[in-house]
C-alpha positions in Angstrom: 0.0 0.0 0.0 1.5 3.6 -1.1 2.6 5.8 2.0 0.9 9.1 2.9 2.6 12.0 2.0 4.9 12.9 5.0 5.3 16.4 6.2 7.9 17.9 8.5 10.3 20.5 9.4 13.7 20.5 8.9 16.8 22.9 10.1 18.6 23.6 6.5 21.3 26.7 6.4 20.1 28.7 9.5 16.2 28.2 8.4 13.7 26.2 9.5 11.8 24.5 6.5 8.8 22.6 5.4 8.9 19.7 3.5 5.9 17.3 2.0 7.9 13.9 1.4 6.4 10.3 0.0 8.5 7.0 -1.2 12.2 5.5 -1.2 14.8 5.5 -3.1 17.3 7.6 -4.7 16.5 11.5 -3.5 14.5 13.3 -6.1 14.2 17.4 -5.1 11.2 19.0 -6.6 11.7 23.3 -6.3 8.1 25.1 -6.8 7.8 28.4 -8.6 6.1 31.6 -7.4 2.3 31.8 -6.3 3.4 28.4 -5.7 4.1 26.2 -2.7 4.6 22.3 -2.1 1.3 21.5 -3.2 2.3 22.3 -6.9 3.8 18.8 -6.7 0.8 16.9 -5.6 0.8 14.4 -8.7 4.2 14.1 -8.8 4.8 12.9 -5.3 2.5 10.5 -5.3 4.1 9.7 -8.9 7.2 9.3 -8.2 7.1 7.5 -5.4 5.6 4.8 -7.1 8.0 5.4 -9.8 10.8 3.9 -7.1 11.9 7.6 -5.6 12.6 9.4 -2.4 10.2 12.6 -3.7 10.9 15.6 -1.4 9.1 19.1 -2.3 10.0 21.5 0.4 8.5 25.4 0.7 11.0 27.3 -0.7 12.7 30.1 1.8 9.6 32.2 2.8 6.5 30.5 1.3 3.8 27.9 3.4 5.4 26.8 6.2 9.6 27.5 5.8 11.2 30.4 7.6 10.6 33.7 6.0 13.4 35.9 6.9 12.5 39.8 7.2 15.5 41.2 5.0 15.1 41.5 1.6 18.9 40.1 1.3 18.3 37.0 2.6 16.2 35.9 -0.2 19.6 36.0 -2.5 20.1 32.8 -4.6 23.0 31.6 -2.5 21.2 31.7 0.0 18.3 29.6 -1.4 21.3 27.4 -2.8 22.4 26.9 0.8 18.6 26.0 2.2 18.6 23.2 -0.8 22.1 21.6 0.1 21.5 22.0 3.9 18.4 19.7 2.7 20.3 17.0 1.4 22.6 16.9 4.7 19.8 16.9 7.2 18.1 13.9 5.3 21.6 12.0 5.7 21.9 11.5 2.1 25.2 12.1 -0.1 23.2 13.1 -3.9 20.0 14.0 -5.6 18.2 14.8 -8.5 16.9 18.6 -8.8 13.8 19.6 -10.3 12.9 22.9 -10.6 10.2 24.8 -11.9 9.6 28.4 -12.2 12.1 29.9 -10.0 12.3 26.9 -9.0 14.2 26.5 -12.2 16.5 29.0 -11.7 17.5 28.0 -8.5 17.2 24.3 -9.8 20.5 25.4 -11.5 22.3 27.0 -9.2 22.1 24.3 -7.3 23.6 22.4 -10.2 26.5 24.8 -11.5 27.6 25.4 -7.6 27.6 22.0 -6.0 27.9 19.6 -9.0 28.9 16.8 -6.3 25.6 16.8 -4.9 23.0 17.6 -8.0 24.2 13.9 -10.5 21.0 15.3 -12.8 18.5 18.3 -13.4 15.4 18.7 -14.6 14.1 22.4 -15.7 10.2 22.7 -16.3 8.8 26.0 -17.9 12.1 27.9 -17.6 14.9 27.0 -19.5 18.8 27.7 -18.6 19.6 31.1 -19.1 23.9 31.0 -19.6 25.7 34.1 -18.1 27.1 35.8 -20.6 30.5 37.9 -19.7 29.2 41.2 -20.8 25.9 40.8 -19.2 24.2 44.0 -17.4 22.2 44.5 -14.5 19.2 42.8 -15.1 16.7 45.5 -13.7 19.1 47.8 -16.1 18.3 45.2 -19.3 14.6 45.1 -18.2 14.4 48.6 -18.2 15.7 49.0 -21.8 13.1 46.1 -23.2 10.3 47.7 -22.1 11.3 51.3 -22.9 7.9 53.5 -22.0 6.3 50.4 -20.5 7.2 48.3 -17.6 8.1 44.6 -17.2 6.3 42.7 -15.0 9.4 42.2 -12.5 10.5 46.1 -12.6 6.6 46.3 -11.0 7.8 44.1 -8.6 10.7 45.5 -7.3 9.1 48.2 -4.5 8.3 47.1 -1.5 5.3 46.5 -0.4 3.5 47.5 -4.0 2.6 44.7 -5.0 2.0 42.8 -2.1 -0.9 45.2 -1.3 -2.7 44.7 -4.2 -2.1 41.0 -4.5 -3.1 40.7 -0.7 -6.2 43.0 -0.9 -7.9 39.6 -2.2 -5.7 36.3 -2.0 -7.9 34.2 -3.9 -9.0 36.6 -6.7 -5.1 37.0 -7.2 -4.5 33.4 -7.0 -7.5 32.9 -9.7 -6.5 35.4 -11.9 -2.6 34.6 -12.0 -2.8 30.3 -12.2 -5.7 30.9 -15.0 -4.1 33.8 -17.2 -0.6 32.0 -17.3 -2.4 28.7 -18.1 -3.0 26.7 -21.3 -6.7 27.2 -21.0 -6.6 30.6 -21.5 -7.3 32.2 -25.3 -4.7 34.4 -26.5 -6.7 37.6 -25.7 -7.1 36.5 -21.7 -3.5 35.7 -21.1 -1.1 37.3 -19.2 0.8 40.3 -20.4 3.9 40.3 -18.9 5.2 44.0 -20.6 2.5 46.7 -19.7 1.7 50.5 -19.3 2.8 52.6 -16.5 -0.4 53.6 -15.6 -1.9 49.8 -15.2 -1.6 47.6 -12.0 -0.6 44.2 -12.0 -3.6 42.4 -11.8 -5.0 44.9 -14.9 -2.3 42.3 -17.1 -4.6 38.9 -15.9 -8.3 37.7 -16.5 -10.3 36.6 -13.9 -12.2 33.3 -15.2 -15.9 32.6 -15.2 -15.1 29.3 -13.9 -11.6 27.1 -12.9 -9.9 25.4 -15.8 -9.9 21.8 -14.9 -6.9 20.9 -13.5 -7.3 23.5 -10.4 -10.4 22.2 -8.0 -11.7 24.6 -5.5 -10.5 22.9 -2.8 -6.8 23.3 -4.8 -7.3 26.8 -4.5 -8.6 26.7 -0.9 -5.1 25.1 -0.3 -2.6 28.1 -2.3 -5.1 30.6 -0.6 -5.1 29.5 2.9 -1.3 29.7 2.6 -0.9 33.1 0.9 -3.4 34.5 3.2 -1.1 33.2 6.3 2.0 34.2 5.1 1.4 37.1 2.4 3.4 37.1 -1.1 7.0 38.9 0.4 8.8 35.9 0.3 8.1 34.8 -3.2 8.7 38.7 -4.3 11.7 38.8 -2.7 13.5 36.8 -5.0 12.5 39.7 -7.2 14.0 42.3 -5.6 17.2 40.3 -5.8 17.9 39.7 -9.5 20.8 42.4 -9.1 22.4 41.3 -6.2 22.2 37.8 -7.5 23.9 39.7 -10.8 26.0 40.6 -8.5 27.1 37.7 -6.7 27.5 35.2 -9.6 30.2 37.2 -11.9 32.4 33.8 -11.7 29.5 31.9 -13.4 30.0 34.0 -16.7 29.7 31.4 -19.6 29.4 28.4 -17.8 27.5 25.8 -18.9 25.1 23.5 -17.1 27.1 20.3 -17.5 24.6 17.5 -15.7 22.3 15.2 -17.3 19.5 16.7 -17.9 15.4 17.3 -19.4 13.6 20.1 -20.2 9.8 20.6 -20.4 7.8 23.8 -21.6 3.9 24.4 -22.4 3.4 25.4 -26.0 1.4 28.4 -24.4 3.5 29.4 -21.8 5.0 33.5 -22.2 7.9 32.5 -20.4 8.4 29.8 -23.4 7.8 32.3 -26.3 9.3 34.8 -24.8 12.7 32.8 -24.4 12.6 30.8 -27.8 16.2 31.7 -28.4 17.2 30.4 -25.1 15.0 27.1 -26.1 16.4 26.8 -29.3 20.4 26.8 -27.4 20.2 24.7 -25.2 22.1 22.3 -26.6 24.7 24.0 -26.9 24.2 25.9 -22.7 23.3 22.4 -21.4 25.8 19.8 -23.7 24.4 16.6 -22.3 20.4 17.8 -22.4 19.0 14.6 -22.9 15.2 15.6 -24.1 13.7 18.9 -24.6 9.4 19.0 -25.4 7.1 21.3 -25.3 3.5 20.0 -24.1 0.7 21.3 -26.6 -1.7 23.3 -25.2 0.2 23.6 -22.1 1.1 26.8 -20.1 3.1 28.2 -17.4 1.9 25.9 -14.9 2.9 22.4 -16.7 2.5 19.7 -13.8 -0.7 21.1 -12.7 -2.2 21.6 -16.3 -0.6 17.6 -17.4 0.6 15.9 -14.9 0.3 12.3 -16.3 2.5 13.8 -19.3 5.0 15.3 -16.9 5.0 12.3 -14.5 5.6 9.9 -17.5 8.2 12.6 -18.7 10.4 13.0 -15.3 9.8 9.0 -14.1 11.9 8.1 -17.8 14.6 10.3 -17.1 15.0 9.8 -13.2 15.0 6.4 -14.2 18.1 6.4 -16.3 19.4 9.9 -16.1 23.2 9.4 -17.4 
């Protein structure tokens, strides 16, 4: 009979954190993206612990139940780095498999450039490795010049307390609008415009649906609104606010590639996808031993929730012979 999915609290790099856990085997990391939380992995837990895996999806530094540290610099990618491989030490085991998805992904990599002793394999879903190139700018700088009289959604996110008051003001309107506008179900005039005018708020860039798409119950909802409403957005956000000082801190990973075994999985639909073709189209050349890229049609931002049979079926053929 399959196990419960476990949940406890761990003491990783100075932090407390939360993790849902199910199976045995070799250690399989799954890293959520932002409005997310554990619960974005609930298929592939139960998944791929059948699949013959020790699945671990923790809250990331300042989401559901983890630690959320008050300064704005603590939410730096080494930092999340540190929470990850702090996780693999307090469950006493020597390697893993990342899986990252979102910012997930991003840190997903980190975690495989910096400690390439500890990550044997990587798995990026939605957003695909983005190499450091040596004459790279700030980013806020580079956003600033794409968007020219506009703003990008992540230069809207950079003041404090901004756009947590409006996504607070109603958690579950904000939820519904951001998991439905970034989805597959969307039509191409209710997605989410990621590049918009000054004048406009946030939430004026999503739709909010008439009814759920199908993959996200109510009671799915209840779950990512109970914990937004507990601990507020900041913590997501944060990692925002840090994509300079991250710049910053990561000058000696200029042209490196990402070197592991490794998959990558988009949606069709998903901005983040179109927006980064080029980066798609390279990664054979960023990531030399990529062993499958797909993009899922009629899929969106939010891949393992919109297909998860695909994406379990996907993940279970590459954990299972990653090298």
């Amino acid at each position: 009979m399959m196990q419960a999915i476990n949940h406890r609290l761990i003491e990783t790099n100075g932090i407390k954190m939360h993790i849902a856990e199910q199976g045995q085997g070799n250690l399989v990391i799954l890293c959520h993206g932002f409005p997310e939380c554990w619960y974005s992995w609930r298929h592939q837990l139960v998944a791929l612990a059948e699949g013959g895996f020790h699945v671990v999806a923790p809250d990331i530094r300042g989401y559901g139940q983890t630690d959320q540290p008050e300064s704005v610099e603590a939410y730096n990618i080494l930092e999340l780095t540190g929470d990850i491989v702090g996780l693999i030490h307090a469950l006493d085991q020597e390697q893993a498999i990342i899986v990252g998805h979102d910012q997930g992904a991003t840190l997903a990599w980190h975690c495989a450039l910096l400690r390439p002793d500890l990550f044997k394999a990587i798995a990026l879903l939605s957003v695909p490795y983005r190499a450091r190139a040596w004459e790279s700018r700030p980013p806020t700088e580079m956003l600033k010049r794409m968007s020219g009289e506009q703003q990008f959604y992540m230069l809207y996110f950079q003041e404090p307390g901004k756009a947590e008051a409006e996504l607070e003001a109603n958690v579950r309107k904000s939820l519904r609008m951001m998991l439905y506008s970034a989805a597959g179900d969307a039509p191409p005039e209710e997605r989410w415009r990621f590049v918009f005018d000054k004048s406009e708020k946030f939430l004026d860039t999503l739709t909010e649906p008439e009814q759920l798409p199908s993959w996200l119950s109510e009671q799915d909802l209840d779950f990512f609104t109970q914990e937004f409403e507990r601990t507020g957005f900041r913590g997501g956000l944060a990692r925002y606010r840090n994509l300079d000082r991250d710049w910053e801190l990561t000058r000696f990973l200029s042209g490196a590639k990402l070197q592991q075994p490794a998959l990558f999985i988009g949606g069709e639909f998903d901005a983040v996808v179109t927006r980064n073709r080029e980066l798609v189209n390279n990664l054979e050349k960023t990531v030399p031993n990529l062993r499958k890229k797909v993009l899922l049609p009629n899929a969106g931002h939010w891949i393992q929730q919109e297909q998860p049979a695909e994406i379990n079926r996907l993940l279970i053929e590459f954990l299972t012979n990653p090298a």
